[in-house]
N, C-alpha and C positions, 0 to 999 in steps of 0.2 A: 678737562677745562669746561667740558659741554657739560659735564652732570655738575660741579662744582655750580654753573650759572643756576642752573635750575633746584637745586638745593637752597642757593639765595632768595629766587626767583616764590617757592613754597614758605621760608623764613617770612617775607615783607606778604603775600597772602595771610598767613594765620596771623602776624599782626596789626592788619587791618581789619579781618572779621571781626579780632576781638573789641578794636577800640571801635568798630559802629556798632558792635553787640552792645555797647555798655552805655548805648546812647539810650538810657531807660527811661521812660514817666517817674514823677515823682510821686509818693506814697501820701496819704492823708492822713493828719493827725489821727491817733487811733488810743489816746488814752480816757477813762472815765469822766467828766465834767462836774458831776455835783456826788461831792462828798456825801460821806450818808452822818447824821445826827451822832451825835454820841449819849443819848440818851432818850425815851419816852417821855417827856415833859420832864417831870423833877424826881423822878426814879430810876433811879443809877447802880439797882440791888445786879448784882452776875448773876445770881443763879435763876436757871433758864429751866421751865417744865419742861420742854421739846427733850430734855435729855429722857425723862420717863418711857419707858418702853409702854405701847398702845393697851395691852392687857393686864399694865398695872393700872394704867390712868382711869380707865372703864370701868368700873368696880361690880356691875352688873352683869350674871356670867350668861343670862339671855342673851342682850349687848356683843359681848366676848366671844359666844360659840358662834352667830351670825357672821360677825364680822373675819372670825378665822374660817369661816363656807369661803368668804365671799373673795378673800384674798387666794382660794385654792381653786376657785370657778369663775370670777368674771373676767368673761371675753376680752373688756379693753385692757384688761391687764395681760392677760394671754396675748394682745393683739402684739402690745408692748413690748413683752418678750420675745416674741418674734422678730421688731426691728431691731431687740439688741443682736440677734443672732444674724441678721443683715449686715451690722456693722460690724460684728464681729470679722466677717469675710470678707468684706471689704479689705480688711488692716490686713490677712492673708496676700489677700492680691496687690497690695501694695508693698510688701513686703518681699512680694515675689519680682517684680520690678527690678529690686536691688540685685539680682544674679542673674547671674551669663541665662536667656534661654538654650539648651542644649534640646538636640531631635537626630532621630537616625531617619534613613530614608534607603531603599534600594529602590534602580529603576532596570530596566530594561527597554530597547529601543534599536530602530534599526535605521539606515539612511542611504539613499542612494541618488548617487551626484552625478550630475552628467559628466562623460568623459572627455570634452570640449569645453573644461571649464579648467581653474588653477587650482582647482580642489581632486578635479577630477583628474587631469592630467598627471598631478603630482603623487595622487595613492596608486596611480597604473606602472609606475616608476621606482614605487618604493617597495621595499623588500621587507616582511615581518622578521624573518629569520631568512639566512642565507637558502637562494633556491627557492623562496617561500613568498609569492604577491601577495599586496594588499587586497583582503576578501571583498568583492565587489557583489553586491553590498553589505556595507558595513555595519556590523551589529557595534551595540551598545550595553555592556552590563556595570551598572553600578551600585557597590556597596558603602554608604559612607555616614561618619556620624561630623554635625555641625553644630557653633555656638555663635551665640550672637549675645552681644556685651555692651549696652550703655554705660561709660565711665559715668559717675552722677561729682561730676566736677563739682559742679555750683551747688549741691546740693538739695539739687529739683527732687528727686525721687524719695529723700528722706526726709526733706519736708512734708513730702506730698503723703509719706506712710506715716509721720508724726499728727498732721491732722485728722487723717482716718483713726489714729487713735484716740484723739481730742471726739474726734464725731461719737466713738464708739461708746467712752468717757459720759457724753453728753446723753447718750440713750439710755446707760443706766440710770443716770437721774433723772430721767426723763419719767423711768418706771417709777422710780422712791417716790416723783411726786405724782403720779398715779397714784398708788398706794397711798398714801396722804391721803389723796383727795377721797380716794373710796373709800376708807377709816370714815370720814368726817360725813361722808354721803350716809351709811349706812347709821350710825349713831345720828345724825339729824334723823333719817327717816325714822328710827327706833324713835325716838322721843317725842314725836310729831304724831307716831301711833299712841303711845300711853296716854299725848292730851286729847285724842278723837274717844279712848277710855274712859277718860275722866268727862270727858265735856259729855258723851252719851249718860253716863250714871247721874249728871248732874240733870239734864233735860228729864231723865225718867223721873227723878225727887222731884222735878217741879210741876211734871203731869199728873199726880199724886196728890200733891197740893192743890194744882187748880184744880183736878175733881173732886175734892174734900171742899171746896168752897163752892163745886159747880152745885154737889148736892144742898150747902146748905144755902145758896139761894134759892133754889127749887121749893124748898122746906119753908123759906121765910116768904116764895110768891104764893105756897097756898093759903099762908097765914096772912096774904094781904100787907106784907110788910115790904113786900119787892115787886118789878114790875119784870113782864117777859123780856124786857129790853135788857135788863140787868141777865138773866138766864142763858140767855140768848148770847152777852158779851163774854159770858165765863166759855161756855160753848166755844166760840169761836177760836177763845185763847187757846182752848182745850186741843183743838184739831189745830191749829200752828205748832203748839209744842211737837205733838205727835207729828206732823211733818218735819222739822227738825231733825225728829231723831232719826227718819229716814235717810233727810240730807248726810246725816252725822254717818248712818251705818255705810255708807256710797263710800265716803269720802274714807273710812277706815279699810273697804276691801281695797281700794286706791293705794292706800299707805302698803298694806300686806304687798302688794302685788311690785311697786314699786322695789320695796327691799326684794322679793323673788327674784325681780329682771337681775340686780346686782347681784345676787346667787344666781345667779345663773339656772334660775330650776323653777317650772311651771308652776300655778298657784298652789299654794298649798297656806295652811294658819302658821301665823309668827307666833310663835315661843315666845311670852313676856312674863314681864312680872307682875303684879297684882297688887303692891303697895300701894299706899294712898301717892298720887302723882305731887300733890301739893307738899308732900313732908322731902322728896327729893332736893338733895342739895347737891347745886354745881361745884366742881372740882376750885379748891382753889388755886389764885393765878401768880406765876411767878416768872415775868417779862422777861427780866437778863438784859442786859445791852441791845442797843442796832447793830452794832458789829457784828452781834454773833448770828443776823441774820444770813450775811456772807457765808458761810460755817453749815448751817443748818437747815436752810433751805432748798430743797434739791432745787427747784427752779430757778434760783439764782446762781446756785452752783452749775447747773445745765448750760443758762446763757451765757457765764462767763467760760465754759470751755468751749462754746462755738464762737466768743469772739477770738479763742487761742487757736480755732482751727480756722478760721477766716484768715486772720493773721498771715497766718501759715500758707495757705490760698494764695497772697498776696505773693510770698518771696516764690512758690510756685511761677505763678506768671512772670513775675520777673526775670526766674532765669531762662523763660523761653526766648529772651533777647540775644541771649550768649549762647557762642557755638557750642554745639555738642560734640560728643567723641566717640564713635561708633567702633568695634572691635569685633570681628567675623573670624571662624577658622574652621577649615574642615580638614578630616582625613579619614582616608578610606582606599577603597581598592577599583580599580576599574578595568575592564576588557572587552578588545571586542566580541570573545567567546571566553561564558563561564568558566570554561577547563583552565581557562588562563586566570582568573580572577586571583588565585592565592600563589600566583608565580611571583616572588618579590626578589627584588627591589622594582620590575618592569611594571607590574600593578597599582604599584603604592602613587596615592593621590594626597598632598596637600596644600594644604593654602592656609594664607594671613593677610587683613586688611587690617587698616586700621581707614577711619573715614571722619575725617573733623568739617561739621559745615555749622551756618549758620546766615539766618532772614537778613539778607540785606536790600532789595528795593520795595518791594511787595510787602510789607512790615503790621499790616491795616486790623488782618483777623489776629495779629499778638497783641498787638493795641489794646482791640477793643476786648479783648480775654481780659489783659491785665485792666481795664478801666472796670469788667464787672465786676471782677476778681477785688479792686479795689471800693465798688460800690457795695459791695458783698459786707467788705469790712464793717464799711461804716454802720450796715442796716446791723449789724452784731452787737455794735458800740452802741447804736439808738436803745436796742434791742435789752442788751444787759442795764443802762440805765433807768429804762423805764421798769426793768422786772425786781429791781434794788427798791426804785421808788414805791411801787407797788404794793412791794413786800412789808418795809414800813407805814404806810396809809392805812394797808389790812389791819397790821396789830393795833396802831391809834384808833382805829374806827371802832375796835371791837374791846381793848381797854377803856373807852370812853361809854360801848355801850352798856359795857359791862357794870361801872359803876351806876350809867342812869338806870338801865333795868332795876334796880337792886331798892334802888331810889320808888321808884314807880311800882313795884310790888308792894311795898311798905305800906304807902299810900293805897296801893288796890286792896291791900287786905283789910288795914281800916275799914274801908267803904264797904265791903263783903260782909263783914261781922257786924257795921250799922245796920245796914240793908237787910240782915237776916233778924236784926232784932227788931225792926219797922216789918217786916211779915209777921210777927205775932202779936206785934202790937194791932194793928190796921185787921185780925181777924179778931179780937178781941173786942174790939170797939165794932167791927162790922155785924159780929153775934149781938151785939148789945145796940143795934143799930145808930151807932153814936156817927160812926161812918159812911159814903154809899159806896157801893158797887166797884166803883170809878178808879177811885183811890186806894180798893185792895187790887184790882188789876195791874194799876199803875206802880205800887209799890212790889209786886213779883215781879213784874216784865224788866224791872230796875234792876230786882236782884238776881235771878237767871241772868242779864246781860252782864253785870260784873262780875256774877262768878266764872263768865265763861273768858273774859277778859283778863282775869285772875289767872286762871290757867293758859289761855293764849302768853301772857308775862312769862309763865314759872317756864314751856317750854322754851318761847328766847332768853330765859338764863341759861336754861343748861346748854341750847343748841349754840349761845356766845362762847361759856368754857369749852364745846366742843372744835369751833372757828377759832380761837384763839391758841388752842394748839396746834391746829393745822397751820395757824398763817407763823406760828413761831419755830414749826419745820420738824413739828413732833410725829411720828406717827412710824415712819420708813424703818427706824435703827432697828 
């Protein structure tokens, strides 16, 4: 009747933990808010360049050999690598969660109890074997193997390993867009060197020029037809130039050394090509839907699998509301003297628990787990919307600049091919004094400034077809 009371008595216990266990918070909405476009303004073509693998799209094998260094050497992509190997181990140790921990142990130990006590009185009484007292004092030998077992009821611990896998998930794309990005780093900085190329050979043709004019006003002050102010101004132009190409040659060891840092390898000359930089023409562009930036974007792909492991974070904390179920067993062999340890069935030790508890007044540190656990969410949800939003702004901004560049080179070249035809007109007239000084300075200073402005244009065409493959999630496959 007594154990039947207390059987009841454990019944109405386990289900009261349960029903204050399930006394939970409430979870916060946690779906996307702003749909993404279904198209780039009024072009709605599918097919997507991001599908091009990086070393077809590059057509330059300079370009190509650089950028295969630098995907096999630079550091932050090694770094990268590394945390995916972090979370790889991670999902191991959460994984290992899900089974019994098992451990053996031997001890040995010795004890002795006053004989004036009911430990002590009672072994000076008892007999090991007939004719035989208990050994005072009493040793201890134990051999034994134990498991300890969280039931994952609620499904705490496989959540808790599905999100380490979402994390894990999340780090390889984390790398694809590394890679991306270092593609599009190393091809800017490649193209950035050919116009510091171009722009020096143009500064050198125009030092050339203005000492071809410095001598012939030299020639026309002895003839009385110029004044030293005029000599004096060519001069001057002459040493601007020539600092220029100083500035010019700075800013190309700059370039060299920048692509290095991303190879990962001390100064050394970049490998280029030697085409005319102006005859270069950017890849052409083929958008594909918004959607399929969802698809193709590691970085959007990355935040939407840490809003699936936040998610997941959240029914974590949750079930730390609700009791657990704890499962222990050992067995093994025990004696007070070794010689006895494999005497069985007197040796043999075991045991079984099972242990169900669960927070009921003190509730404060599950709380606030679950509220971060739940604010965690949200910053994921903020987190993926803005990296969608983003994604599309990059491709509009760079489709848009794509077409004004194109726009505004047309118009720079015009200007380039006047300008070059008003320097031989203005030394033609200035030979023949019809001109002064003034107005052939002013007419070179015009055309050096737009052919360098020329060139600044042609590398944001190519360095936009380079950005507009990156932000369309080309580069990783």
């Amino acid at each position: 009747m007594y154990k039947l009371k207390i059987y009841k008595y454990s019944i109405v216990l386990v289900v009261c933990l349960a029903v204050v266990s399930c006394k939970t918070p409430q979870t916060v909405a946690d779906t996307p808010k702003n749909p993404i476009p279904e198209s780039f303004g009024s072009n709605k073509d599918t097919t997507n360049m991001s599908d091009i693998k990086w070393n077809n799209y590059f057509k330059d094998k300079n370009l190509v050999d650089l950028i295969d260094t630098a995907l096999k050497n630079n550091q932050e992509l090694n770094i990268t690598l590394q945390e995916i190997e972090i979370a790889k181990n991670d999902i191991r140790v959460r994984k290992g969660a899900l089974l019994p921990t098992v451990g053996i142990r031997a001890g040995a130990g010795v004890e002795k109890v006053g004989r004036y006590t009911s430990q002590g009185s009672g072994d000076a009484t008892t007999e090991i074997k007939p004719g035989k007292e208990t050994p005072d004092p009493l040793g201890d030998f134990t051999i034994a193997a134990s498991a300890n077992w969280e039931v994952d009821i609620w499904k705490k611990l496989r959540n808790s390993k599905k999100a380490a896998v979402s994390r894990y998930l999340a780090t390889v794309e984390g790398k694809n867009f590394v890679i991306t990005n270092l593609i599009a780093e190393v091809a800017d900085s490649y193209y950035e060197l050919l116009a510091l190329d171009s722009q020096l050979d143009i500064v050198k043709q125009t030092i050339k020029l203005q000492t071809n004019a410095l001598e012939i006003v030299k020639v026309q002050k002895q003839a009385a037809r110029a004044t030293e102010l005029g000599v004096q101004k060519f001069q001057a132009e002459v040493l601007t130039s020539k600092s220029m190409e100083f500035q010019i040659l700075q800013k190309i060891k700059e370039a060299e050394n920048k692509i290095n840092f991303l190879l990962a390898r001390y100064p050394q000359e970049i490998k280029r090509d030697n085409t005319e930089f102006l005859t270069l023409l950017p890849a052409s562009v083929n958008s594909g839907i918004p959607s399929q930036l969802l698809t193709n974007r590691p970085d959007v792909k990355q935040a939407e699998l840490e809003l699936v492991a936040a998610k997941l974070d959240v029914k974590v904390a949750r079930a730390e509301f609700y009791p657990s179920l704890d499962i222990s067993a050992a067995i093994g062999v025990q004696a007070f003297k070794p010689t006895y340890l494999f005497t069985m069935p007197e040796s043999l030790l075991y045991s079984l628990a099972g242990d169900l508890a669960a927070p009921l007044i003190n509730r404060n540190a599950i709380k606030a787990e679950f509220s971060s656990a739940n604010a965690r969410q949200l910053q994921a949800l903020y987190n993926y919307d803005r990296t969608v939003l983003n994604a599309y702004l990059e491709v509009s901004n760079q489709l848009s600049k794509i077409d004004n560049l194109q726009k505004g080179y047309d118009l720079k070249s015009q200007q380039v091919a006047t300008l070059n035809r008003s320097i031989d007109i203005s030394n033609d007239l200035f030979k023949s004094a019809r001109v002064d000084y003034f107005e052939v300075l002013m007419t070179q200073r015009d055309a050096l400034e737009a052919k360098l402005e020329l060139i600044d244009t042609k590398k944001e065409q190519l360095n936009a077809a380079v950005y507009i493959y990156k932000d369309l999630g080309g580069g990783w496959k």
